[in-house]
Every structure is written in structure tokens, then in C-alpha cells.
N, C-alpha and C positions, 0 to 999 in steps of 0.2 A: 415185716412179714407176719409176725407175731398177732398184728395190731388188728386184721382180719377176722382174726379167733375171738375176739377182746379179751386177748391175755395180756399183764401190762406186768413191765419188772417193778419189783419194791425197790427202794436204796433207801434205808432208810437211816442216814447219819445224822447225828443229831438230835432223835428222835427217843420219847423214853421208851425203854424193851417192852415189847408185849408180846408173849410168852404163847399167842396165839397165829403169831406172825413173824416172829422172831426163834433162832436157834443159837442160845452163848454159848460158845464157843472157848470162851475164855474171860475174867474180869482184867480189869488192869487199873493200877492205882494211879486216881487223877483227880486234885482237888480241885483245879479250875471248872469244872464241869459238877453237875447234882449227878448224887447215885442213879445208878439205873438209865443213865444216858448211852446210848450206843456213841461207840466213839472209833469203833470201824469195823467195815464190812469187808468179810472177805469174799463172800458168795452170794450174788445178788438173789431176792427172794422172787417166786413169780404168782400173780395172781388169775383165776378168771371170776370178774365179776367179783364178787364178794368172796370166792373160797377159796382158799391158799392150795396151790400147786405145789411148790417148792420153800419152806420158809428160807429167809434169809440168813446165814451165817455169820454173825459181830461176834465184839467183845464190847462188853459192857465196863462204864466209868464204876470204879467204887471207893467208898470213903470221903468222897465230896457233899456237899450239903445236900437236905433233902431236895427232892423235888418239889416245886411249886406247889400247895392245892390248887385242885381244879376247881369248876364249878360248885358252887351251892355249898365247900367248905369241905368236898370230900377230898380226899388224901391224895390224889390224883387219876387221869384218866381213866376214862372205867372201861376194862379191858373186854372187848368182844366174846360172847359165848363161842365154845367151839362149832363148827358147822356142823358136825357129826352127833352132836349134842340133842334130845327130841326134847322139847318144850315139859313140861311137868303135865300129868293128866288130872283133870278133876272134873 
């Protein structure tokens, strides 16, 4: 039904938090997993198009190794600007 609107649900388990799409909820201690891993959702998130509707509701792994770097040797993924956010003027 949703799918009409192009509103599509997030779940994103497994996934590292982004804070721009994501809502913690709560941590929870898990060293099999890197920090900052969502390790479950209680409230699925919803999107249209690129801008968050609803974020989704997890709990985040902590105390487990770091996360991966990402590309090019940064610390990891590079978290989306917020949508509400206006470009810098110059």
C-alpha cells in the first residue's frame, strides 16, 4: 500500500547506527558484534525517497571491537547530512 507513495520501511539489523536514521533506544553489552552495530529493532523506521519519516527504534551492540574503516581509511561510514540541514553559503 505504502509502496504507491514510495515510502519504503527501514529494518535495519545489523546495520552500523546512523544517528540520522536511526533512534537508540538502548545499548546492550555484545562482544561478538563491533560497537555501534544495531543488534535489534523494535520499531521499524520509514522512509520517502531519501528523507526520513519515522526513524527506526534499536538498541545498539557496545564494547565489541571497533567497527571496520570504511573507504579511503576513514573511521567508518560517512553518515548522511540531515535533510533539514541548508548547504553552507558562499
Amino acid at each position: 500500500m505504502l509502496e504507491c507513495y514510495r515510502i519504503r520501511r527501514v529494518q535495519p539489523l545489523n546495520e552500523i547506527f546512523n544517528p540520522h536514521l536511526h533512534q537508540a533506544v538502548m545499548e546492550i553489552a555484545r562482544s561478538d558484534v563491533p560497537s555501534g552495530t544495531i543488534v535489534q529493532v523494535f520499531q521499524a523506521g520509514f522512509m520517502i525517497e531519501d528523507r526520513v519519516l519515522r526513524p527506526a527504534m534499536v538498541a545498539v551492540a557496545k564494547g565489541g571491537p571497533k567497527p571496520a574503516p570504511g573507504p579511503e581509511g576513514s573511521p567508518g561510514p560517512t553518515p548522511a547530512p540531515p535533510a533539514n540541514e541548508n548547504p553552507p553559503s558562499g
